[in-house]
Every structure is written in structure tokens, then in C-alpha cells.
N, C-alpha and C positions, 0 to 999 in steps of 0.2 A: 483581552484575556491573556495579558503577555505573563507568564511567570506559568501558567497553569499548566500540570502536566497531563497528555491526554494519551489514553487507549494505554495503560501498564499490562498489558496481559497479552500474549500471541497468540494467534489465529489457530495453532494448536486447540489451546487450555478451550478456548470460544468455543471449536466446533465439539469436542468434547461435552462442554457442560448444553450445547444446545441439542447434541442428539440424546443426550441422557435424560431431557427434558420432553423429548418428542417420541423416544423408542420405550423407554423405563418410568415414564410416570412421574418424575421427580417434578416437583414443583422449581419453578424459575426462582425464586426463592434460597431454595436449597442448594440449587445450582448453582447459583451466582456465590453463597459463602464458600463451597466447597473447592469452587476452582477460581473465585478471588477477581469474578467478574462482577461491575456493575450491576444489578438489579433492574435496574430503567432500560437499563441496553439490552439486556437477553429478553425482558418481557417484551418491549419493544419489535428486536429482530423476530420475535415468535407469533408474533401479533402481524407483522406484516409479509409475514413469507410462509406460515405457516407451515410445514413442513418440506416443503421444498429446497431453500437453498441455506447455505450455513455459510458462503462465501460473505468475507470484510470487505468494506468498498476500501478503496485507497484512499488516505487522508491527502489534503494538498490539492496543488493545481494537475488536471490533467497534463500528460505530457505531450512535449508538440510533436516529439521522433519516436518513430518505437525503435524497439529495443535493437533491432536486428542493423537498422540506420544507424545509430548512435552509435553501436560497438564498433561500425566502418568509420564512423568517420573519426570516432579516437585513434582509431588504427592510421588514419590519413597524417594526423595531430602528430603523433608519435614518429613516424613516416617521415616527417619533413622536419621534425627536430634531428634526425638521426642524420637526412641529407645536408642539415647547416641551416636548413631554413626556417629556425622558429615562428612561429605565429607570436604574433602579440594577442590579447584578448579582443580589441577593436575584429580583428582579424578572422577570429573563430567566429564570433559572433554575424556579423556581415556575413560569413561561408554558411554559419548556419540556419541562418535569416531565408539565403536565398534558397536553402534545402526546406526546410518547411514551407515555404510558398508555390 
């Protein structure tokens, strides 16, 4: 699939046209031209969540740090370039290796 572009629309416009779909009667249909969302996808998310949730999954691989981790350890990154001591990327990687495990 390399060239294909996926998901052009923000999770905005999405929860928009899905609760107009769920609250206001609009057919998925109407919704999807209206706010320039796929058809297959709103029918879809409407179909398997039924009213409940309008949340997008995140494309991509899960990630290994959460966010709170990651933001320290750029701060570390930054940190020891400022003391003289750049990392090479062997470097970050190894430290972050051994932080996910």
C-alpha cells in the first residue's frame, strides 16, 4: 500500500459527522459527504460501537514509552548534550531499550 494516503479528515470533522448520525437521524451517507468522511468508515464505526464511543484508534505501531517517559527522557537527551556529552543514536537507543524492558 506504499503511495496510498490514509485517514484525510481529523477526529474533529469524524466525531461530528458520527454524532449527527446517532443524535440527528442523518443517514451515514449524508454524513460522510457532508464532512468529506469515508462512507465504509462511519458505517462501519456506527455499526460496531453503536452509540457509544466516537474515539479514532491510533494508526501505527503501539508505542513502547508513554508519553510522560519519553518527555523525561528527551529532557535527559537534551541534558547531556548541553553538559558536552552527546549521545550518538547507538546510544539513545541501548538507554531506551533498557527503559522499556
Amino acid at each position: 500500500m506504499k503511495g496510498e494516503k490514509r485517514r484525510n479528515y481529523d477526529s474533529s470533522r469524524f466525531k461530528e459527522a458520527y454524532m449527527k448520525v446517532i443524535r440527528n437521524n442523518w443517514s451515514a451517507y449524508k454524513a460522510s459527504k457532508e464532512y468529506g468522511i469515508p462512507w465504509s468508515t462511519l458505517r462501519r464505526h456506527i455499526a460496531t460501537h453503536g452509540g457509544e464511543s466516537f474515539d479514532l484508534p491510533k494508526l501505527g505501531r503501539p508505542l513502547t514509552l508513554d508519553s510522560d517517559l519519553e518527555c523525561k527522557f528527551v529532557s535527559y537527551i537534551i541534558k547531556m548534550q548541553e553538559l558536552g556529552f552527546g549521545l550518538s543514536v547507538t546510544d539513545i537507543k541501548a538507554k531506551c531499550y533498557a527503559l522499556a524492558v
